[in-house]
TIVO-2410 file (N, C-alpha, C; in nm, 3 decimals):
# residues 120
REC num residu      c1      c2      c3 atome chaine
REC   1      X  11.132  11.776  14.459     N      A
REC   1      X  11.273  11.793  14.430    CA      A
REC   1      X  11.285  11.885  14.307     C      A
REC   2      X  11.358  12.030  14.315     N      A
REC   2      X  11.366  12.074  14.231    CA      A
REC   2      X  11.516  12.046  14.170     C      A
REC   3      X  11.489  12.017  14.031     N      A
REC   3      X  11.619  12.039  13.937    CA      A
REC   3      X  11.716  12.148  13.889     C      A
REC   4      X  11.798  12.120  13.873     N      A
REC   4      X  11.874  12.262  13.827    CA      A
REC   4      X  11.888  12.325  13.680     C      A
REC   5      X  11.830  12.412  13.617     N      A
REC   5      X  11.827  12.417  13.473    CA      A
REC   5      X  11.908  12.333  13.395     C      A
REC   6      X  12.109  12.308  13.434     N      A
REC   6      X  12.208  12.262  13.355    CA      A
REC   6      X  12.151  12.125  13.349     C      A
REC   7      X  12.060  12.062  13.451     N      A
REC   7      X  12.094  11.942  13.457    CA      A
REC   7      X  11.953  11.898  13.378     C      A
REC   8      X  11.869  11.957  13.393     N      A
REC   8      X  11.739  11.994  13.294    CA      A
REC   8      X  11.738  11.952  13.163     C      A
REC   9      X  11.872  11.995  13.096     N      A
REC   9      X  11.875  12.000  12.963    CA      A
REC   9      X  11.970  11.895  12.911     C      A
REC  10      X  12.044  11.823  13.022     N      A
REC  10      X  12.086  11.709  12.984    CA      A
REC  10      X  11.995  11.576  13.000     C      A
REC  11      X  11.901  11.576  13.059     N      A
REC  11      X  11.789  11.475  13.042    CA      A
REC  11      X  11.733  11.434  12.929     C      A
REC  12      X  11.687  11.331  12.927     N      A
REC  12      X  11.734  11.314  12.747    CA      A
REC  12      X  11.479  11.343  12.744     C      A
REC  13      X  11.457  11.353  12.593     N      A
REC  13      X  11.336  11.378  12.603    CA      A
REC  13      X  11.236  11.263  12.688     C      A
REC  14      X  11.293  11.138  12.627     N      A
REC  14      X  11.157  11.030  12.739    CA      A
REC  14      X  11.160  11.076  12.889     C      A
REC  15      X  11.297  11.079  12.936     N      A
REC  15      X  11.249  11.111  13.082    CA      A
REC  15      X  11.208  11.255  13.106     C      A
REC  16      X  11.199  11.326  13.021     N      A
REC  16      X  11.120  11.466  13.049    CA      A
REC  16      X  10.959  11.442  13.012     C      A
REC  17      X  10.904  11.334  12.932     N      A
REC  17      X  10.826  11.352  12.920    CA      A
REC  17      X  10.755  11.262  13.009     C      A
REC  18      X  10.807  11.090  13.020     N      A
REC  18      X  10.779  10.977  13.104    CA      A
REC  18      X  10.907  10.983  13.247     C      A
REC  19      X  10.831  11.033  13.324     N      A
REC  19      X  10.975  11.032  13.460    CA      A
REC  19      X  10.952  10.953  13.532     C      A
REC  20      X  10.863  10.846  13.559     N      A
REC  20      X  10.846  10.724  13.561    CA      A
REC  20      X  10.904  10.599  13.504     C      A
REC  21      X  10.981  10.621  13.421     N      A
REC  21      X  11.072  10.537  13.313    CA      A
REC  21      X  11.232  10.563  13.360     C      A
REC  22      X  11.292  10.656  13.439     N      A
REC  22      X  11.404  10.689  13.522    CA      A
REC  22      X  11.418  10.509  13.612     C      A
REC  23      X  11.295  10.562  13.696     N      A
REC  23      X  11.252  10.438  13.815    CA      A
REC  23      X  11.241  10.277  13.732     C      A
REC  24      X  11.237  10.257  13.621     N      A
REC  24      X  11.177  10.112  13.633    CA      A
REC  24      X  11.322  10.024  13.569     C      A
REC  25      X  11.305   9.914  13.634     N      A
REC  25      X  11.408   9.815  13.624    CA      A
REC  25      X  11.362   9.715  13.559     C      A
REC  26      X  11.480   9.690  13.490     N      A
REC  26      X  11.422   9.588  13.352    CA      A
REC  26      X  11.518   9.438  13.400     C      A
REC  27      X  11.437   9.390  13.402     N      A
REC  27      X  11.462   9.224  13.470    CA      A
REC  27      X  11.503   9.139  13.346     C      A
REC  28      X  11.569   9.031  13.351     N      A
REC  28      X  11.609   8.917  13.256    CA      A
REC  28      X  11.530   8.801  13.256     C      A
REC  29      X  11.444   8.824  13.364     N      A
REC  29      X  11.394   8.671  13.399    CA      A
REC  29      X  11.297   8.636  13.256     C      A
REC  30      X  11.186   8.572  13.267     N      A
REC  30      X  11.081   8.564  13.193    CA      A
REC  30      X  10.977   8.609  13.238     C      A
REC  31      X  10.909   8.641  13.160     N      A
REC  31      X  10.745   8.698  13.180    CA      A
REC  31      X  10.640   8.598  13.229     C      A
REC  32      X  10.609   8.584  13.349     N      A
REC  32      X  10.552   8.458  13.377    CA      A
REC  32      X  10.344   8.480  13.340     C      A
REC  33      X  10.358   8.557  13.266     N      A
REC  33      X  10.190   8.615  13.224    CA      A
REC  33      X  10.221   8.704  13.111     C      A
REC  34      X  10.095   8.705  13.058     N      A
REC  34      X  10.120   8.799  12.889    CA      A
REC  34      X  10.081   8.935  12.980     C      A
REC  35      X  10.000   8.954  13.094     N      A
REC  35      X   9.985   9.123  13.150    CA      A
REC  35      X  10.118   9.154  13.181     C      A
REC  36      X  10.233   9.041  13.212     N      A
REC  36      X  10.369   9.131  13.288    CA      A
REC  36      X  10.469   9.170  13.155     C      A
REC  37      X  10.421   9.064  13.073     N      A
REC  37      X  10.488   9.098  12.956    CA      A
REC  37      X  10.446   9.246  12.885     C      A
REC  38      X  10.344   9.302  12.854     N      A
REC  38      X  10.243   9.397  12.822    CA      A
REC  38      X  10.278   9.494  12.901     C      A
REC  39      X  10.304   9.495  13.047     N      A
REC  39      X  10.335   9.612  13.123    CA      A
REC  39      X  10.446   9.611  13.125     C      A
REC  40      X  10.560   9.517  13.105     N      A
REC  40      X  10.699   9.579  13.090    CA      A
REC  40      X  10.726   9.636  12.929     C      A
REC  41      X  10.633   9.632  12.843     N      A
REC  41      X  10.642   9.771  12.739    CA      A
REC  41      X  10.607   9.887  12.728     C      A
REC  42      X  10.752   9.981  12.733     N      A
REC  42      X  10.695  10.135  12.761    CA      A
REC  42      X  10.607  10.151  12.650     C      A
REC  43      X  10.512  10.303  12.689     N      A
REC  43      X  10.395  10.361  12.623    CA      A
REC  43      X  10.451  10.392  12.458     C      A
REC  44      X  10.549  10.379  12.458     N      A
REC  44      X  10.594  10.465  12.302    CA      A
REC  44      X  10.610  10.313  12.221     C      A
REC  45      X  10.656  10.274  12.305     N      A
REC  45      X  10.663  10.116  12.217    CA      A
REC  45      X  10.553  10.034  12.187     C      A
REC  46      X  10.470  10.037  12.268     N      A
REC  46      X  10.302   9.952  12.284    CA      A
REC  46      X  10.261  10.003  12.156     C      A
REC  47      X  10.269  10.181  12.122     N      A
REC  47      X  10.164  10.244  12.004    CA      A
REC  47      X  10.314  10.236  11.892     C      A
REC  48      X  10.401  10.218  11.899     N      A
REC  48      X  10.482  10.193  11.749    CA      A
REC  48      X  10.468  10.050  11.714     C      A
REC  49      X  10.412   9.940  11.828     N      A
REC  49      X  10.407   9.844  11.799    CA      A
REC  49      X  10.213   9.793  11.751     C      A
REC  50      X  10.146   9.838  11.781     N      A
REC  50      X  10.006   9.829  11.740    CA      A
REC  50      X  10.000   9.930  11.591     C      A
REC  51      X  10.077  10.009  11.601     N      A
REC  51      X  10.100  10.082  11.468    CA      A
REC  51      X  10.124   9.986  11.384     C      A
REC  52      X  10.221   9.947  11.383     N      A
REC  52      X  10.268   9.814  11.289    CA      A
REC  52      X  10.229   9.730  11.250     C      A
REC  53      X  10.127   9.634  11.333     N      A
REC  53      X  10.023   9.576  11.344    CA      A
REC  53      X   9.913   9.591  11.207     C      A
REC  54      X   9.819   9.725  11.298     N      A
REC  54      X   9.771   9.762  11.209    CA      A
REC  54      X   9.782   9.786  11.080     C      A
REC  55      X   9.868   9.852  11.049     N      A
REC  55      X   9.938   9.882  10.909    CA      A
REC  55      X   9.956   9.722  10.831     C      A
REC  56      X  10.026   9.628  10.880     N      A
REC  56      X  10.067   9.493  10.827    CA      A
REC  56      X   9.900   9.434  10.844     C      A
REC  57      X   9.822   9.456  10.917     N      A
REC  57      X   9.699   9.395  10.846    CA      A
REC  57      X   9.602   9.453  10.767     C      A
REC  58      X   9.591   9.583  10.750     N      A
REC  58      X   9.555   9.603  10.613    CA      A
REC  58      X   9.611   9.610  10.508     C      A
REC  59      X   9.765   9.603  10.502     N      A
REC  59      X   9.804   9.541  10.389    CA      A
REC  59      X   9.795   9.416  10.318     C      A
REC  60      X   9.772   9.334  10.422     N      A
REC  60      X   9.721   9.175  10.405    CA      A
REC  60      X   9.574   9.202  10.324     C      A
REC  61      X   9.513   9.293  10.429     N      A
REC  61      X   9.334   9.274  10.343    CA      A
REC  61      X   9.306   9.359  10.190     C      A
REC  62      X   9.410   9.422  10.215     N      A
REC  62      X   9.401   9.444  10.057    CA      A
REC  62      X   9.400   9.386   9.947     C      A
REC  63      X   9.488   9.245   9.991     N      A
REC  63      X   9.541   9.200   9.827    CA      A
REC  63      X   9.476   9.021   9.897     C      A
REC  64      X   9.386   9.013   9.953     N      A
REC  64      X   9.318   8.866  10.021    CA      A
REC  64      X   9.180   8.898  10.005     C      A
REC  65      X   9.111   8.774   9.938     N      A
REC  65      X   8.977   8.759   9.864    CA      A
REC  65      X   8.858   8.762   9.990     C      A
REC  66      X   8.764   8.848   9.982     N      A
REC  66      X   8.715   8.868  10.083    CA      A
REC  66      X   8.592   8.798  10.072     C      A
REC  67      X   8.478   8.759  10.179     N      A
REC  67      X   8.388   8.665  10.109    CA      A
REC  67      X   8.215   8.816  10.042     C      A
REC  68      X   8.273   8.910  10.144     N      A
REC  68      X   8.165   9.031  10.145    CA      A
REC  68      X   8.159   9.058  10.012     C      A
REC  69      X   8.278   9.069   9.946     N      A
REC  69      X   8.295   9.113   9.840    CA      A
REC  69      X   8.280   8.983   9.704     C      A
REC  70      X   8.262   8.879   9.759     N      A
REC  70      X   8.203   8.786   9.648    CA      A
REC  70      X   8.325   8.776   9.588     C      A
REC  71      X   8.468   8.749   9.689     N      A
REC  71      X   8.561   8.636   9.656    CA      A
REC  71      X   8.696   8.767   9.586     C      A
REC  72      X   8.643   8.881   9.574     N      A
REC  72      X   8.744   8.924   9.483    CA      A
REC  72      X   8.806   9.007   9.592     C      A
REC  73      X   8.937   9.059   9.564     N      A
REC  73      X   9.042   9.170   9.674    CA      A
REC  73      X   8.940   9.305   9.658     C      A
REC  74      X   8.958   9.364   9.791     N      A
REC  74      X   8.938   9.492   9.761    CA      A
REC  74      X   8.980   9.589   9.651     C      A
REC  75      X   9.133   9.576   9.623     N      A
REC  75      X   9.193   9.641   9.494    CA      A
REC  75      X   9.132   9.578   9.382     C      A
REC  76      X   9.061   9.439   9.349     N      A
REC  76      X   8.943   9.421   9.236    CA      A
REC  76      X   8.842   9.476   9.226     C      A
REC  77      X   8.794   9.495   9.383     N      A
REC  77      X   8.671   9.521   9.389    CA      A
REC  77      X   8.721   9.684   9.320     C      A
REC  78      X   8.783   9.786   9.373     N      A
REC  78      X   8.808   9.889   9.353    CA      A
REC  78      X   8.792   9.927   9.170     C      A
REC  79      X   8.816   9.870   9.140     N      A
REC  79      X   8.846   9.869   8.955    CA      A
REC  79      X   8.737   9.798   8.862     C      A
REC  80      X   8.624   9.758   8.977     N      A
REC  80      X   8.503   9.702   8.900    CA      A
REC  80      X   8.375   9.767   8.949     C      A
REC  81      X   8.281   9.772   8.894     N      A
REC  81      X   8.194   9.871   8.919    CA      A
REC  81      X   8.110   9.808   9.035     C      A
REC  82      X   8.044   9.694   8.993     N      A
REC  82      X   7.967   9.615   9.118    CA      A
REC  82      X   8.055   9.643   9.248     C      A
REC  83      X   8.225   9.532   9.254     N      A
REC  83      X   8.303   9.574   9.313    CA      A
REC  83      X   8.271   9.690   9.395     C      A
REC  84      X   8.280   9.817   9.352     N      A
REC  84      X   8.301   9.939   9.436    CA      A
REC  84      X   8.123   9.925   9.526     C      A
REC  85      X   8.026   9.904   9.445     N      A
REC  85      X   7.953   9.895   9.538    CA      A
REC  85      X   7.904   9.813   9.638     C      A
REC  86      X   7.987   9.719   9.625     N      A
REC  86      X   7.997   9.620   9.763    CA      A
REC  86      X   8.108   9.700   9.827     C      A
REC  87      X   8.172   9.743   9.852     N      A
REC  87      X   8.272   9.782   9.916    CA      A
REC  87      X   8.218   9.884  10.004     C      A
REC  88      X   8.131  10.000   9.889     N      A
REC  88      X   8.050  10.075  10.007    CA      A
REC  88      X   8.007  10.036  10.108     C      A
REC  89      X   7.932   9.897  10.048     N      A
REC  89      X   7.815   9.859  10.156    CA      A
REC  89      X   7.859   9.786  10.259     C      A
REC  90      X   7.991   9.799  10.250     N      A
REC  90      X   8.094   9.713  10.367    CA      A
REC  90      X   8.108   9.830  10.468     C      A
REC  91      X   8.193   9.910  10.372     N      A
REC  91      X   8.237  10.064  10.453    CA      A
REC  91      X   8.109  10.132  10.528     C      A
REC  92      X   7.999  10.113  10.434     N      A
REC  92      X   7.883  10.207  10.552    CA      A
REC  92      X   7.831  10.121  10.648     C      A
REC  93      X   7.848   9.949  10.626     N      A
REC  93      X   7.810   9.870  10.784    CA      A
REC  93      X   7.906   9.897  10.847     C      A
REC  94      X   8.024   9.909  10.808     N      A
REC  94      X   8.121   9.900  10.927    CA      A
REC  94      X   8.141  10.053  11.028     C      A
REC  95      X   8.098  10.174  10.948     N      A
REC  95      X   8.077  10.308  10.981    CA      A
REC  95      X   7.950  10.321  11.089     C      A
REC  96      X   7.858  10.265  11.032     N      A
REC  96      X   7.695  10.260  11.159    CA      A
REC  96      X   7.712  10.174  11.248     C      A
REC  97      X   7.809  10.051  11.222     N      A
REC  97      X   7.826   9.997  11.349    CA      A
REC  97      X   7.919  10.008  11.457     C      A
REC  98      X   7.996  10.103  11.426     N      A
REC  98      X   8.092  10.154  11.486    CA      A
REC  98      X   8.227  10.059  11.472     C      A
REC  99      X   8.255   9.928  11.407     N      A
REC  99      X   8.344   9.854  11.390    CA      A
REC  99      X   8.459   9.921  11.353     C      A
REC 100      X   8.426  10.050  11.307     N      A
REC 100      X   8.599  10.131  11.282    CA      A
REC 100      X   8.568  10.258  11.267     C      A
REC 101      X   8.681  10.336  11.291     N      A
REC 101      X   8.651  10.469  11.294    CA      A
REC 101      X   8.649  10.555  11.157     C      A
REC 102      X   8.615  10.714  11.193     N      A
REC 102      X   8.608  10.782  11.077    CA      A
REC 102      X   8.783  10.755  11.018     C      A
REC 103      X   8.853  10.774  11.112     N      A
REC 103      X   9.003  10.841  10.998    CA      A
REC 103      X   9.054  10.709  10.952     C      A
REC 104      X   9.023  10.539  11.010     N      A
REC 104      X   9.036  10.424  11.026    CA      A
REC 104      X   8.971  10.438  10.854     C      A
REC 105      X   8.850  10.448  10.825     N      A
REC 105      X   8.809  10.423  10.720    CA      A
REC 105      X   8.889  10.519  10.586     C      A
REC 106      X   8.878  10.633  10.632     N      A
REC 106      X   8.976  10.766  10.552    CA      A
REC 106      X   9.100  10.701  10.525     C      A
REC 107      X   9.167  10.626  10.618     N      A
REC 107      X   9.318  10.565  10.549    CA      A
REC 107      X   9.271  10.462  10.490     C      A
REC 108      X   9.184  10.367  10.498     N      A
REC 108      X   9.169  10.236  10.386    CA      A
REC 108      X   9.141  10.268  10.226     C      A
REC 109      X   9.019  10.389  10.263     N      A
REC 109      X   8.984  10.460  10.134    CA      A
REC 109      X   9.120  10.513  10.035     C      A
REC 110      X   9.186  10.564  10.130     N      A
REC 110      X   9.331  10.658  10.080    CA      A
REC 110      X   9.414  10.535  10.032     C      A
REC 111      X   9.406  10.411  10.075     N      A
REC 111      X   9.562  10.294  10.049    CA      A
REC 111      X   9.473  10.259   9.927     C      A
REC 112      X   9.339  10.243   9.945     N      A
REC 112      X   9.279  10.175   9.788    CA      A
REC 112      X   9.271  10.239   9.670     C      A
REC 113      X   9.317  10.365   9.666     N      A
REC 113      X   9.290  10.462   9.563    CA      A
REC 113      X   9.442  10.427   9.512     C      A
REC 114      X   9.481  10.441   9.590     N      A
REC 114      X   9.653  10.434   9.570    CA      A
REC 114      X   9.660  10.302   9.508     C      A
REC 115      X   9.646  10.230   9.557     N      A
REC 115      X   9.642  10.009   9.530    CA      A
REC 115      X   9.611   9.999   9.376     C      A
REC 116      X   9.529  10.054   9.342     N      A
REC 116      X   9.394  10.038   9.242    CA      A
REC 116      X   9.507  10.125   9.122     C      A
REC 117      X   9.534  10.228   9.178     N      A
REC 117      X   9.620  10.325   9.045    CA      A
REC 117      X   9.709  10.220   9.017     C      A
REC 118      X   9.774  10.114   9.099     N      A
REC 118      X   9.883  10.066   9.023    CA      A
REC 118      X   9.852   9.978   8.892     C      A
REC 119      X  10.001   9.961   8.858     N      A
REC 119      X   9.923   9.874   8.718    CA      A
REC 119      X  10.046   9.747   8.730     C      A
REC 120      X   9.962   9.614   8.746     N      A
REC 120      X  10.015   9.489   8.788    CA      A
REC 120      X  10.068   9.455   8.642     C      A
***
């Protein structure tokens, strides 16, 4: 089915980009499984919502006593010398074991530099 340019440009961007999202009907009932629940969230919402997620739990692990680190926050550990080198030795197990990624680690590094400058 081809479209007509005028009508082209009144389509709003999701359905130009998801045209699959035109077609789907959104029900009132309940979600009788967490997969129907999960698949009735569009793709933009799933990653603004794991975004969020993420973000709200490393804000939690920032300022919560860790046991790796011998009880103190990362932002302690950050401002004490031992501190920083347990922290490495967190960051390079968690780097060789693949438990998180390069830019995953690049933003924790980046929020602790930031954390650490403040002054409580």
């Amino acid at each position: 089915m081809v479209v007509p340019p005028e009508e082209e440009k009144k389509r709003s961007l999701k359905e130009r980009l998801f045209p699959e999202s035109r077609m789907r009907v959104f029900k009132m009932t309940m979600p009788e499984s967490l997969f129907e629940l999960a698949t009735r969230i569009p793709i933009l919402e799933r990653f603004v919502i794991r975004r969020y997620y993420r973000q709200r739990f490393w804000e939690n692990w920032l300022v919560t006593g860790q046991d790796s680190l011998k009880g103190m926050t990362p932002v302690e550990a950050m401002r004490d010398p031992e501190g920083r080198e347990l922290l490495e030795r967190l960051f390079t197990r968690w780097r060789v074991n693949g438990e998180k990624g390069r830019w995953e680690l690049l933003r924790i590094r980046w929020r602790l530099k930031c954390q650490s400058r403040r002054v409580d």
